[in-house]
Backbone bond lengths (Angstrom), bond angles and torsions (degrees), N, CA, C in turn:
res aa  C-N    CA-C-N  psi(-1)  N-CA   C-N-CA  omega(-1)  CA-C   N-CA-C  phi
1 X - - - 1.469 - - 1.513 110.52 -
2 X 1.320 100.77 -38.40 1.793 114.09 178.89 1.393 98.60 -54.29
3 X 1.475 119.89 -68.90 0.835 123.03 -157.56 1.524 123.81 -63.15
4 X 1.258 110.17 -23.86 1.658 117.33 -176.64 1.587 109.75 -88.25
5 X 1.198 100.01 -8.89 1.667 100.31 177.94 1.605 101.15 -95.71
6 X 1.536 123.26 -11.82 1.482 122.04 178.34 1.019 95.47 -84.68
7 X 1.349 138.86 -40.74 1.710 149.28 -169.50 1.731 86.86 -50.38
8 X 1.420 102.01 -87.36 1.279 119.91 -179.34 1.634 117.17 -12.76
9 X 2.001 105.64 -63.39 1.227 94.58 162.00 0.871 142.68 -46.60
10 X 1.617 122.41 -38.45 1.239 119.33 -167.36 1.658 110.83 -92.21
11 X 0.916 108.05 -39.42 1.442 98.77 158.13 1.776 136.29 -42.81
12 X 1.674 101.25 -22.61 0.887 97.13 157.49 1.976 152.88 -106.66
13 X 1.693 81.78 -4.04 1.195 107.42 146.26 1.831 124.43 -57.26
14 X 0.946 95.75 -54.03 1.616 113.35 170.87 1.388 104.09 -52.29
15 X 0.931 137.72 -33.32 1.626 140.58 -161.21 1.774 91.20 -98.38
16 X 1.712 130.42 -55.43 1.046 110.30 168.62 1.709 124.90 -69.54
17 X 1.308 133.59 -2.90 0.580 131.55 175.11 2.134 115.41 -72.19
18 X 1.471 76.36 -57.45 1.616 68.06 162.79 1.404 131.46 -98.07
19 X 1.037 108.58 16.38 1.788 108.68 162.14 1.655 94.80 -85.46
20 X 1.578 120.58 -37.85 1.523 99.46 -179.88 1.325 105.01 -64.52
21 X 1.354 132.41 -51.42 1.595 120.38 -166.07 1.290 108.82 -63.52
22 X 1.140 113.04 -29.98 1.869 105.10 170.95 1.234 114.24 -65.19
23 X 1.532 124.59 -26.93 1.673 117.04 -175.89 1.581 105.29 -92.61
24 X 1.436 100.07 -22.58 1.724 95.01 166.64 1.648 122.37 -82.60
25 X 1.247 107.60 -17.49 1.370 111.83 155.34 1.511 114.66 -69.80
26 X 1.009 126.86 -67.57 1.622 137.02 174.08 1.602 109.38 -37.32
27 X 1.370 110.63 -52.51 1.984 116.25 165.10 1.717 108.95 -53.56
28 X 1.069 117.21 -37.01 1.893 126.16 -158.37 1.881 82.67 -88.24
29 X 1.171 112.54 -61.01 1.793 98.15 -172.53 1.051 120.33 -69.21
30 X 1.518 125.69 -31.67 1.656 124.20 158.14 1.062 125.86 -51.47
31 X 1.397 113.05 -57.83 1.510 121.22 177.29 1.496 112.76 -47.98
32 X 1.920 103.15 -30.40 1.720 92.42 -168.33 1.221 109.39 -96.35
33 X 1.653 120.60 -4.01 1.745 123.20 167.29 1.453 100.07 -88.91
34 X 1.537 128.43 -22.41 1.578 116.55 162.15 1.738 114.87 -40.51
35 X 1.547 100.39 -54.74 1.426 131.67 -160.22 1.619 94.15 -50.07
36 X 1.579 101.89 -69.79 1.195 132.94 173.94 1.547 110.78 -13.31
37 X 1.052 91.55 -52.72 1.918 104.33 -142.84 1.502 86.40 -104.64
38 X 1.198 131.09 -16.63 1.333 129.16 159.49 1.305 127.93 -67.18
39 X 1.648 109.77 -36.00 1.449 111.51 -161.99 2.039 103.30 -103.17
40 X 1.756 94.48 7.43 1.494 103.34 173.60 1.699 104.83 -96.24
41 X 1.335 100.07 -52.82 1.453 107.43 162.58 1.661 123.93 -30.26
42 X 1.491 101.95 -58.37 1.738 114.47 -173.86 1.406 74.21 -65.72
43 X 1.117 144.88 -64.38 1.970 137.09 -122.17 1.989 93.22 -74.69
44 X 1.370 106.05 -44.59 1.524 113.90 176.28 1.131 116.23 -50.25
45 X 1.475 98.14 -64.99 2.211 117.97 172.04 1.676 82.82 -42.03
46 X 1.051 133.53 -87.84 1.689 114.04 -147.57 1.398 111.35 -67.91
47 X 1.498 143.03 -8.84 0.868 135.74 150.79 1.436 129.34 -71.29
48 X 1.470 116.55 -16.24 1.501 112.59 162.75 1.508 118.63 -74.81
49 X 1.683 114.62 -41.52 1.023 117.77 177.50 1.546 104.59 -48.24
50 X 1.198 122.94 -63.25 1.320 134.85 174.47 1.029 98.04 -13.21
51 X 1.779 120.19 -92.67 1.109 142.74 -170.83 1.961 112.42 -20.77
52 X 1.442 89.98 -59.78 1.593 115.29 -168.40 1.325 104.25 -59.52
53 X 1.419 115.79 -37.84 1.299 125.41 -172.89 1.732 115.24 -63.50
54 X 1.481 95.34 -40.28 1.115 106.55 -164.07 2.079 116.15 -90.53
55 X 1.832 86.38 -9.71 1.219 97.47 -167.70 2.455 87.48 -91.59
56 X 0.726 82.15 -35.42 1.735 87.55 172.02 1.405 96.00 -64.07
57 X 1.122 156.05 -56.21 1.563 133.37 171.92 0.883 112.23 -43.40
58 X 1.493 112.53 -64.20 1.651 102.17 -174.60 1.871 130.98 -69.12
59 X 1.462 97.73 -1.70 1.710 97.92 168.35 1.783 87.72 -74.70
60 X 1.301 103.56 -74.61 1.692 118.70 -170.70 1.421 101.28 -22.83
61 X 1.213 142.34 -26.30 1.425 140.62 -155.71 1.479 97.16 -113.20
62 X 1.200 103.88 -49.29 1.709 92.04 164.01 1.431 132.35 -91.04
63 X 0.912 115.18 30.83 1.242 150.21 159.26 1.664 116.39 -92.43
64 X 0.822 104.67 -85.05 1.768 121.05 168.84 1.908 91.09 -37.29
65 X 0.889 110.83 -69.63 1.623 113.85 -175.61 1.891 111.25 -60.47
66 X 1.091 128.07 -27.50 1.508 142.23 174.83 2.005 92.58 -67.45
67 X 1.466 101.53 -70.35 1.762 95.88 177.75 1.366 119.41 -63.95
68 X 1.296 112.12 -8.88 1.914 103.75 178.17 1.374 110.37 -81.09
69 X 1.893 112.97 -38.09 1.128 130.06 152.32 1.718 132.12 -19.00
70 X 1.637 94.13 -72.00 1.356 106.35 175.06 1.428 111.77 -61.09
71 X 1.196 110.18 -48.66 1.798 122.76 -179.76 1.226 102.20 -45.44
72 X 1.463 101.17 -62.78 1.596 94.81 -158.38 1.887 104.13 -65.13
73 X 1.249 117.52 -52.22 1.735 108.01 176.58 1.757 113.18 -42.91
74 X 1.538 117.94 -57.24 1.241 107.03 172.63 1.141 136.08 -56.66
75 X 1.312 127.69 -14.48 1.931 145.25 153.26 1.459 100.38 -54.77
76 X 1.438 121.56 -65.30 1.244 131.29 -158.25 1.800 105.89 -64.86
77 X 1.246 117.02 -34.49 1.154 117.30 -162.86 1.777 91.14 -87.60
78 X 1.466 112.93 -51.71 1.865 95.92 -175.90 1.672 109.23 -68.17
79 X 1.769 121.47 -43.78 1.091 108.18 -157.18 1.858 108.79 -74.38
80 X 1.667 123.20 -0.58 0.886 108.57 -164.62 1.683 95.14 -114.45
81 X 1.136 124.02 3.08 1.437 108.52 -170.29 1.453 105.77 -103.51
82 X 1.497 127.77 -6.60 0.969 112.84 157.10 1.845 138.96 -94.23
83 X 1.591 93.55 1.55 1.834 99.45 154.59 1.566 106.35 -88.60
84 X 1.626 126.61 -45.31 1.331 134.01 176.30 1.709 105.65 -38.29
85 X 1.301 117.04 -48.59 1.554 123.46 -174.29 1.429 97.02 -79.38
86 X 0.915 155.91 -79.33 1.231 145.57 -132.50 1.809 90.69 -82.44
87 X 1.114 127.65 -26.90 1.765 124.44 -173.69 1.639 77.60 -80.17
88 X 1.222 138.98 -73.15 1.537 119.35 -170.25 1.837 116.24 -31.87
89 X 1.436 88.25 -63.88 1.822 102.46 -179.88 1.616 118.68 -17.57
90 X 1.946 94.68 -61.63 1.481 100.15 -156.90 1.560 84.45 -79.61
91 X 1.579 140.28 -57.29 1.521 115.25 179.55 1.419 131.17 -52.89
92 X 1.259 130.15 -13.29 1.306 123.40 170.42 1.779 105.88 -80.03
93 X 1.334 114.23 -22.00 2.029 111.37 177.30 1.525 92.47 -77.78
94 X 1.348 127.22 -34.71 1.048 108.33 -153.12 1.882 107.17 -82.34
95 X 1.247 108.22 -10.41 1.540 125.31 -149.17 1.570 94.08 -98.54
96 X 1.616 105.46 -39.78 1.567 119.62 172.56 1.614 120.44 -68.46
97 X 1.460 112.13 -54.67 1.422 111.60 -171.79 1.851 107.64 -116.12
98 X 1.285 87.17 38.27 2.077 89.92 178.95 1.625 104.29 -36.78
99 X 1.464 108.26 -67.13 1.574 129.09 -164.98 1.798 102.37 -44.99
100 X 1.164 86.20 -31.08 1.727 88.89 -162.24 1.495 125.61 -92.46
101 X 1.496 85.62 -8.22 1.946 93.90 -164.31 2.013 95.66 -97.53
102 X 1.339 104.76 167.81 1.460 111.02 -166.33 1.308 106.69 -80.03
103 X 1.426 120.85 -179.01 2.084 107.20 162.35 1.559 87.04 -77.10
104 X 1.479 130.78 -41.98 1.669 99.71 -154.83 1.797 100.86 -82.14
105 X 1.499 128.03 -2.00 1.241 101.73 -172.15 1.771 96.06 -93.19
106 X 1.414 128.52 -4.76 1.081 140.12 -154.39 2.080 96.74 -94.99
107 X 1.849 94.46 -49.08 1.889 90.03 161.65 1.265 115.53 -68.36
108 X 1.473 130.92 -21.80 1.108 107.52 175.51 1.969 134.18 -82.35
109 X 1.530 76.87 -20.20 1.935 96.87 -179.10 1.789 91.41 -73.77
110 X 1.519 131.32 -44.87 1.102 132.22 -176.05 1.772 117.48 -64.13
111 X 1.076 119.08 -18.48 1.484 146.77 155.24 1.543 126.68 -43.68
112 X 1.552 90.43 -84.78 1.571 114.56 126.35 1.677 116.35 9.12
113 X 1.522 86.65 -99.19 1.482 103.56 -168.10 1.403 108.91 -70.13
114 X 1.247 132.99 4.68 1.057 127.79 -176.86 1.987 106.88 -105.93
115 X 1.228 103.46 -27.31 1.566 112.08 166.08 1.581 101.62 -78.88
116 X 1.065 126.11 -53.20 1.209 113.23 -173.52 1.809 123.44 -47.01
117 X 1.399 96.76 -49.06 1.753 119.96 162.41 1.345 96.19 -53.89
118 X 1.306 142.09 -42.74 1.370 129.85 -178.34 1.626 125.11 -64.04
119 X 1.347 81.99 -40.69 1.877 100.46 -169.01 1.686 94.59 -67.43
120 X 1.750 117.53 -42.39 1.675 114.71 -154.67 2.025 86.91 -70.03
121 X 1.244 115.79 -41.12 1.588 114.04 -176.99 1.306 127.80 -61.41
122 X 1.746 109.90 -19.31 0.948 142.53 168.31 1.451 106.60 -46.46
123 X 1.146 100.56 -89.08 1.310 141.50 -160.18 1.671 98.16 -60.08
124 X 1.347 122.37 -47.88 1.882 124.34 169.83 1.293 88.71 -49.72
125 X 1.498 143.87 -51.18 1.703 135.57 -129.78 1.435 82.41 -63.38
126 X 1.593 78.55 -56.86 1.912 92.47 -165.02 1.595 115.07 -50.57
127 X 0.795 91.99 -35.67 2.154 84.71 178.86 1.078 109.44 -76.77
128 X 1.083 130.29 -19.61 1.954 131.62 172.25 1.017 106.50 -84.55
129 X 1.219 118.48 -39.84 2.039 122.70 171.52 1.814 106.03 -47.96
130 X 1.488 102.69 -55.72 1.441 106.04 -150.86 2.049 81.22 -85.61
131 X 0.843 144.92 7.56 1.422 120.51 -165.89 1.675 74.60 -115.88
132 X 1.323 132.58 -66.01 1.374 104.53 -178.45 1.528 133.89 -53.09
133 X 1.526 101.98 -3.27 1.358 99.00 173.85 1.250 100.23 -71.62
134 X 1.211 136.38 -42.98 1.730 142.74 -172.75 1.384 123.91 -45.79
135 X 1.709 104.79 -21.84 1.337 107.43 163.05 1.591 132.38 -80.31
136 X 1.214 116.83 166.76 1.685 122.66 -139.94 1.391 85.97 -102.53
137 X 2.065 143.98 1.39 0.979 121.08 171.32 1.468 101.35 -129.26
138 X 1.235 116.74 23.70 1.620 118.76 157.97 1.251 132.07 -59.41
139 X 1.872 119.58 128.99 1.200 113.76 -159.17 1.468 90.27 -134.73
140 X 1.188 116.86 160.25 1.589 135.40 -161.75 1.354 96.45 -95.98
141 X 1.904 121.01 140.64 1.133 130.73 159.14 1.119 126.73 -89.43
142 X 1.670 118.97 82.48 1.587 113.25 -162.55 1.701 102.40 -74.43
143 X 1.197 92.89 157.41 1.462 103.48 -179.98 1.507 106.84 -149.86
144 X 1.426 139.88 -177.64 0.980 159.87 -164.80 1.657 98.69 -130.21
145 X 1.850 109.79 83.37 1.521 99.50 -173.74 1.816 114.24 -103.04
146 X 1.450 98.86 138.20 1.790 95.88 176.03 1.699 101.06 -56.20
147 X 0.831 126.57 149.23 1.561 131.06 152.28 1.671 127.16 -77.31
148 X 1.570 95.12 -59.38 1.633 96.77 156.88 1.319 111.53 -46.21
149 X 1.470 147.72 -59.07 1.692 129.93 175.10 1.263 112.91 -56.73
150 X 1.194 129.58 -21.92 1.360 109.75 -179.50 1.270 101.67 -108.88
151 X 1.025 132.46 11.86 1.425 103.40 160.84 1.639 114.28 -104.80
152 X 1.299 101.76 14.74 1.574 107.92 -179.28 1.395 103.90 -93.22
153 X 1.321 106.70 -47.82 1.950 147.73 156.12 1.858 82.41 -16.85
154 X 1.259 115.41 -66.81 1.469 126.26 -135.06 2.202 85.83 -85.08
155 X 1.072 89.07 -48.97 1.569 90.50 -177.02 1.312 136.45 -85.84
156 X 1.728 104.05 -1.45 1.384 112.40 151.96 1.780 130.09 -66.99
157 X 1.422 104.19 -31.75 1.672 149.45 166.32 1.702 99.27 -37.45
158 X 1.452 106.80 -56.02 1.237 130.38 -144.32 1.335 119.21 -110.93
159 X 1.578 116.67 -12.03 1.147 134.01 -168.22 1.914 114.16 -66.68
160 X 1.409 107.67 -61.19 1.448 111.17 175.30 1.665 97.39 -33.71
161 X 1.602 117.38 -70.31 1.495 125.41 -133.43 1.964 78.68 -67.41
162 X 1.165 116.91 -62.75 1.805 107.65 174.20 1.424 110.28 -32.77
163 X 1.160 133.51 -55.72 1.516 132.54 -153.62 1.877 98.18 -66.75
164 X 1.284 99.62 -51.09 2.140 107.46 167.33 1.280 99.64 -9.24
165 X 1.612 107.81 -64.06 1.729 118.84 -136.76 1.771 95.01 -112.15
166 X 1.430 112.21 -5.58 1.703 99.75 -175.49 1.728 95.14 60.09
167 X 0.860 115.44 70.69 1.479 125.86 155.30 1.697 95.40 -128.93
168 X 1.425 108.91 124.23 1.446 126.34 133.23 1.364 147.19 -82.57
169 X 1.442 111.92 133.43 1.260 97.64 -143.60 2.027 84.31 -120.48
170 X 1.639 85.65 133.13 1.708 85.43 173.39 1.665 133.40 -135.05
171 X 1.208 127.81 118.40 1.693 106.82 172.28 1.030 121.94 -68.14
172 X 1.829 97.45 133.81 1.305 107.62 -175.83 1.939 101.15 -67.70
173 X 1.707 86.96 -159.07 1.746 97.96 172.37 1.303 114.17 -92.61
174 X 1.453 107.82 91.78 1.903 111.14 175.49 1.320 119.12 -54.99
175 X 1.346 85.86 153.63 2.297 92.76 -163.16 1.500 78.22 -120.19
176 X 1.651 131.17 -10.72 1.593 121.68 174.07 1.363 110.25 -131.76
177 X 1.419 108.02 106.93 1.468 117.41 -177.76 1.513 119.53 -77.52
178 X 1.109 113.00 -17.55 1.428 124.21 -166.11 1.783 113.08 -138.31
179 X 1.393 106.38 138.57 1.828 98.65 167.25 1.647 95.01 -162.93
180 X 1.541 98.36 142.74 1.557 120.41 178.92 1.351 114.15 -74.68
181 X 1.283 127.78 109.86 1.499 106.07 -155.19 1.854 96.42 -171.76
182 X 1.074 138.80 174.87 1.356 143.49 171.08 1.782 105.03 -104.77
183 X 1.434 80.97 122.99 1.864 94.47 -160.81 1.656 91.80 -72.83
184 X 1.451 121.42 -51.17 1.312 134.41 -166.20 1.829 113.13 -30.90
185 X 2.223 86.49 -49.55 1.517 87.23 -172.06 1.658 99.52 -102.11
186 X 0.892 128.10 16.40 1.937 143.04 -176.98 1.533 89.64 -74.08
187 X 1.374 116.18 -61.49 1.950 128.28 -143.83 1.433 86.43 -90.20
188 X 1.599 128.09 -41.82 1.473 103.83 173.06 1.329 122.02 -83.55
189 X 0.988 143.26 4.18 1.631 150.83 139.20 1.619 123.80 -60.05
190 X 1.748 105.13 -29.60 1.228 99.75 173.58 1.742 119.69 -115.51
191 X 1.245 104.17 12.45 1.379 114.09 162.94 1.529 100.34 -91.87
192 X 1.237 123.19 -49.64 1.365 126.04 -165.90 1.619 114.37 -42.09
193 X 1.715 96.81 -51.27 1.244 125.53 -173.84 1.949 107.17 -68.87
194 X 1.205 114.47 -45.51 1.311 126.03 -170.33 1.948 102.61 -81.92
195 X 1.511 111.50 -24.63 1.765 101.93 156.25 1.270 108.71 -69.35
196 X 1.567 140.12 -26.71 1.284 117.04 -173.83 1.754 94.50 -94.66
197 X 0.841 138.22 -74.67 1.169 128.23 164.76 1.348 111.98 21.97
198 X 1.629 113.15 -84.17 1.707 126.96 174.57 1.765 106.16 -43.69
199 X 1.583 105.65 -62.30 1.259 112.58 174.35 1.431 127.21 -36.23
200 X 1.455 139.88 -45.83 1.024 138.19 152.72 1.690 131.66 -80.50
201 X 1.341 106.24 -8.16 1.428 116.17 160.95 1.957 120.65 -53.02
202 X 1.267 102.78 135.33 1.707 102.46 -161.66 1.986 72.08 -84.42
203 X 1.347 117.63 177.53 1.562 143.68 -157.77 1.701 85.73 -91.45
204 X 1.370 117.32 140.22 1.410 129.84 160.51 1.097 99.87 66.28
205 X 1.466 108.06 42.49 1.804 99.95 158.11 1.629 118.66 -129.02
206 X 1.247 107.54 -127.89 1.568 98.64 -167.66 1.343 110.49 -135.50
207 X 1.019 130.05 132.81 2.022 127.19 179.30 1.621 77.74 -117.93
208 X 1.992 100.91 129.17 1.798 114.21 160.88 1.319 92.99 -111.65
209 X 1.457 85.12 136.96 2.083 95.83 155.29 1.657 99.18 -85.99
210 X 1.305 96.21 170.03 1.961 110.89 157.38 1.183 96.68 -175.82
211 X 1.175 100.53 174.40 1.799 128.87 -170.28 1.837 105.13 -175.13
212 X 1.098 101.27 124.01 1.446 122.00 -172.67 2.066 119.45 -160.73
213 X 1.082 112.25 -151.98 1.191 119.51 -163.77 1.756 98.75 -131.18
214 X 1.294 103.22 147.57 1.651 119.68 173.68 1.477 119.21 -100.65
215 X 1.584 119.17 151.22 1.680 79.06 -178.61 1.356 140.35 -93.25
216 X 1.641 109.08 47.07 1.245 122.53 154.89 1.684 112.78 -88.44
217 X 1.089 98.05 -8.27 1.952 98.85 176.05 2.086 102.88 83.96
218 X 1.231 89.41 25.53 1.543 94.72 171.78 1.643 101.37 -103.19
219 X 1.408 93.09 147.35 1.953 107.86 173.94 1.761 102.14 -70.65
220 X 1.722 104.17 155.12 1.404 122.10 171.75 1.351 117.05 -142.76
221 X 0.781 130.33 -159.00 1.356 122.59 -170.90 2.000 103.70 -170.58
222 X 0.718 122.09 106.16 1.807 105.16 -177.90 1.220 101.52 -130.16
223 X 1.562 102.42 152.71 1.860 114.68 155.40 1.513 113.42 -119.82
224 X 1.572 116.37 125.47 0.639 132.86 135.36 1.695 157.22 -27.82
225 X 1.472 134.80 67.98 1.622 112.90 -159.51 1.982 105.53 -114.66
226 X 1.048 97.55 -175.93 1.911 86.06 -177.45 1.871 78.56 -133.71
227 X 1.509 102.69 128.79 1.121 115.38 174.11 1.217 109.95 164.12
228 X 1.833 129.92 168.71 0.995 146.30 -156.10 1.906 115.79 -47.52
229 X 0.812 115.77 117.40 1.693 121.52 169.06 0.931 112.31 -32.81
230 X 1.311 130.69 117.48 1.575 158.36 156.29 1.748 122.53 -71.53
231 X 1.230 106.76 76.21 1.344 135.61 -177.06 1.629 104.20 -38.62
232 X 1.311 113.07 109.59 1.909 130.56 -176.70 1.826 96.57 -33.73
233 X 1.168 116.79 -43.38 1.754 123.64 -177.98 1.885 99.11 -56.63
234 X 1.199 90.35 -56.08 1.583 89.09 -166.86 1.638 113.08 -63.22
235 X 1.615 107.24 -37.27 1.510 112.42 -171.64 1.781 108.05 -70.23
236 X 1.259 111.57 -34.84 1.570 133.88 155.63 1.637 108.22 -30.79
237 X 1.001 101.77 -67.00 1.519 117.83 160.09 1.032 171.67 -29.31
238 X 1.238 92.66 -42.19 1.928 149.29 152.94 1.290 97.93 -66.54
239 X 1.517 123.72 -75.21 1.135 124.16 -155.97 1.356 119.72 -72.09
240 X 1.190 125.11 -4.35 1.291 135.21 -137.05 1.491 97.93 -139.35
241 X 1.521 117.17 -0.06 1.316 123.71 176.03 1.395 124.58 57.24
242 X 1.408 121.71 6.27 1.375 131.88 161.04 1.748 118.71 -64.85
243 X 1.507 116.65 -16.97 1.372 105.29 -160.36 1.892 97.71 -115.65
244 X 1.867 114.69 8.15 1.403 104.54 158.61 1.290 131.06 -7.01
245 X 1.053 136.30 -54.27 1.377 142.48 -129.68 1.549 97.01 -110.27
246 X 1.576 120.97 -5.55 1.241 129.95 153.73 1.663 127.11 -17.52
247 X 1.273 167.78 129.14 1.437 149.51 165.95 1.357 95.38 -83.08
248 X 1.611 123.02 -51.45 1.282 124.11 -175.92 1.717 116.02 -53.66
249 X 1.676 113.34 -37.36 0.810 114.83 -158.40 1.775 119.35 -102.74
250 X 1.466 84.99 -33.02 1.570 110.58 176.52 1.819 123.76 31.31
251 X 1.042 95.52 -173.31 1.730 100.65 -158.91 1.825 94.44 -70.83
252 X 1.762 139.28 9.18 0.914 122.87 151.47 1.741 148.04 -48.23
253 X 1.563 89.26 -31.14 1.585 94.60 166.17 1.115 111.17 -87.05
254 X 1.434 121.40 -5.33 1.704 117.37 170.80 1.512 106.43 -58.80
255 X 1.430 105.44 -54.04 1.676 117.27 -158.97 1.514 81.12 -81.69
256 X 1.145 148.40 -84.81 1.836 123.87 -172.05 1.064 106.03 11.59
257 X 1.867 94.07 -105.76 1.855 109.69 179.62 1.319 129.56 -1.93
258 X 1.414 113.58 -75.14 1.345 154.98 -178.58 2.058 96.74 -41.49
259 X 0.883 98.14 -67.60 1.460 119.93 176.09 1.451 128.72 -67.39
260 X 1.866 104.17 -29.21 1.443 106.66 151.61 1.096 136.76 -69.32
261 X 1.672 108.01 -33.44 1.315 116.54 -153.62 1.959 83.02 -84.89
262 X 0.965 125.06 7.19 1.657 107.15 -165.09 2.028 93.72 -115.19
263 X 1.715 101.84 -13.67 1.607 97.80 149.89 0.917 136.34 -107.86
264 X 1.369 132.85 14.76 1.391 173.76 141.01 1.404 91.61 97.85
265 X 1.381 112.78 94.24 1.431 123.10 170.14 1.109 90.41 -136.97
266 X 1.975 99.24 -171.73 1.635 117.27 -167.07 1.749 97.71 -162.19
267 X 1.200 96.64 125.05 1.794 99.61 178.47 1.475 111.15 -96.99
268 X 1.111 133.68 144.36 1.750 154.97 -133.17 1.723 84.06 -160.95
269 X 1.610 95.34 112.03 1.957 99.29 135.64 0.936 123.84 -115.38
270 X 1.343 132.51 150.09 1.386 103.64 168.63 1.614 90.90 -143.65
271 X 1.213 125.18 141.08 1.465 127.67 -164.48 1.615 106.68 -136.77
272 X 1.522 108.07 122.41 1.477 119.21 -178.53 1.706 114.67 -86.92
273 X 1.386 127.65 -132.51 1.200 142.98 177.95 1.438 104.54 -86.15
274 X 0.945 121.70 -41.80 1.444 119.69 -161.52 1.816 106.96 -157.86
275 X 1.497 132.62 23.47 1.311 138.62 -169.65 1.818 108.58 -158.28
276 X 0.847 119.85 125.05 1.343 108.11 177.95 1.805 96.64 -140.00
277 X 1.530 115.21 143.20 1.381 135.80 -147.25 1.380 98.19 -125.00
278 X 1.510 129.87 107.95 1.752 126.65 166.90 1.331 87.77 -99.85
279 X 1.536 111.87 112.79 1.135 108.19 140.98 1.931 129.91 -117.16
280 X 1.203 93.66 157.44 1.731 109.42 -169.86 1.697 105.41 -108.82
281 X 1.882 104.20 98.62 1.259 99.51 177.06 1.373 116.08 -106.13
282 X 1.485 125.55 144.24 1.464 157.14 171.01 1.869 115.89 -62.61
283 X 1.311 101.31 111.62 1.768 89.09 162.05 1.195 125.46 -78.76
């Protein structure tokens, strides 16, 4: 009797024994398809992030490329319709009153039209200049540039739209004859700068170039114009790319900036009573 009730026990020990190893087996394979299904889960989670991560560059990039877009059409449409109009202008007088006009007023309208054709070719260089600057493997053509040539460079460019308004335009006495720099994007920064210049200049006055030193002993470059005060809000403004939509001012100080910051410069106005000063400083 003893003995069959020890049987009994142990048999039933035996029975918990392996119901525990079965539930510790059953805990060990759950736990390791928990594990499992966790460490597929995390592996997904970091591959979406991935994904997401990578899919946020590419909005950001088309993005960046959507505003170069817009930029660049809204440049193209102000900076070109006013050489496009005036090259229409002088051929539609000339097309109207041929019979009537003189030979010398006829060389001079042909003059004319030949700056005007200059300025619209001009003005394309420059938008192909500044849109390849926009690319991510563009590299700068340093050079060793005279200043005196380019700023003659800059005011031959500029001369018709001065002659409109009887503005003369003059270099001062440079204290910096020379700077290492990419002429390509130099002359469209300082034409850009020297149309508004004229542009806010009152009629029969004076646009100065200069180029000199700061007193850190760094090169600058400034223009000079005599005309209406440029209110700290508005110059704020300018710089800050809020006041685009300017006619006077137009998407030219866009392409400046844009074009400085890639020669590591920095544009400065500063505008008094009756004189206001762009200058373009050098590190």
């Amino acid at each position: 009797m003893q003995s069959k009730a020890q049987t009994n026990e142990l048999l039933q020990q035996k029975r918990y024994r392996n119901v525990l190893l079965i539930s510790t087996i059953l805990i060990i394979v759950i736990a390791g398809l928990i594990y499992r299904n966790y460490k597929i889960n995390q592996k997904v989670n970091l591959l979406l992030d991935k994904k997401n991560q990578q899919l946020d560059i590419v909005n950001e990039q088309l993005n960046v490329a959507n505003q170069a877009k817009t930029k660049l059409f809204s440049i193209i449409s102000h900076d070109l319709r006013s050489p496009v109009s005036q090259l229409f202008t002088f051929l539609k007088v000339q097309q109207i009153n041929s019979s009537q006009i003189s030979e010398e007023l006829r060389k001079n309208h042909q003059t004319k039209l030949l700056q005007s054709a200059a300025n619209v070719l001009t003005t394309m260089e420059d938008l192909l200049l500044w849109s390849k600057s926009q690319m991510e493997n563009f590299e700068l053509d340093l050079e060793e540039i005279d200043l005196q040539q380019l700023f003659k460079e800059s005011i031959k460019l500029m001369q018709h739209q001065a002659d409109a308004k009887n503005v003369e335009i003059k270099i001062a006495d440079l204290k910096v004859k020379g700077l290492h720099s990419d002429h390509n994007l130099l002359i469209i920064v300082l034409r850009n700068l020297l149309q508004n210049a004229i542009n806010h200049a009152h009629p029969n006055t004076l646009v100065l170039l200069h180029a000199g030193l700061n007193e850190l002993g760094a090169p600058y470059l400034s223009i000079q114009n005599q005309g209406d005060l440029i209110s700290q809000e508005k110059i704020d403004s300018l710089m800050s790319n809020q006041y685009v939509k300017s006619k006077s001012s137009g998407y030219g100080l866009v392409i400046v900036k844009e074009l400085l910051d890639k020669l590591n410069a920095k544009l400065h106005i500063k505008s008094s009573l009756d004189t206001t000063v762009m200058t373009v400083h050098f590190s």
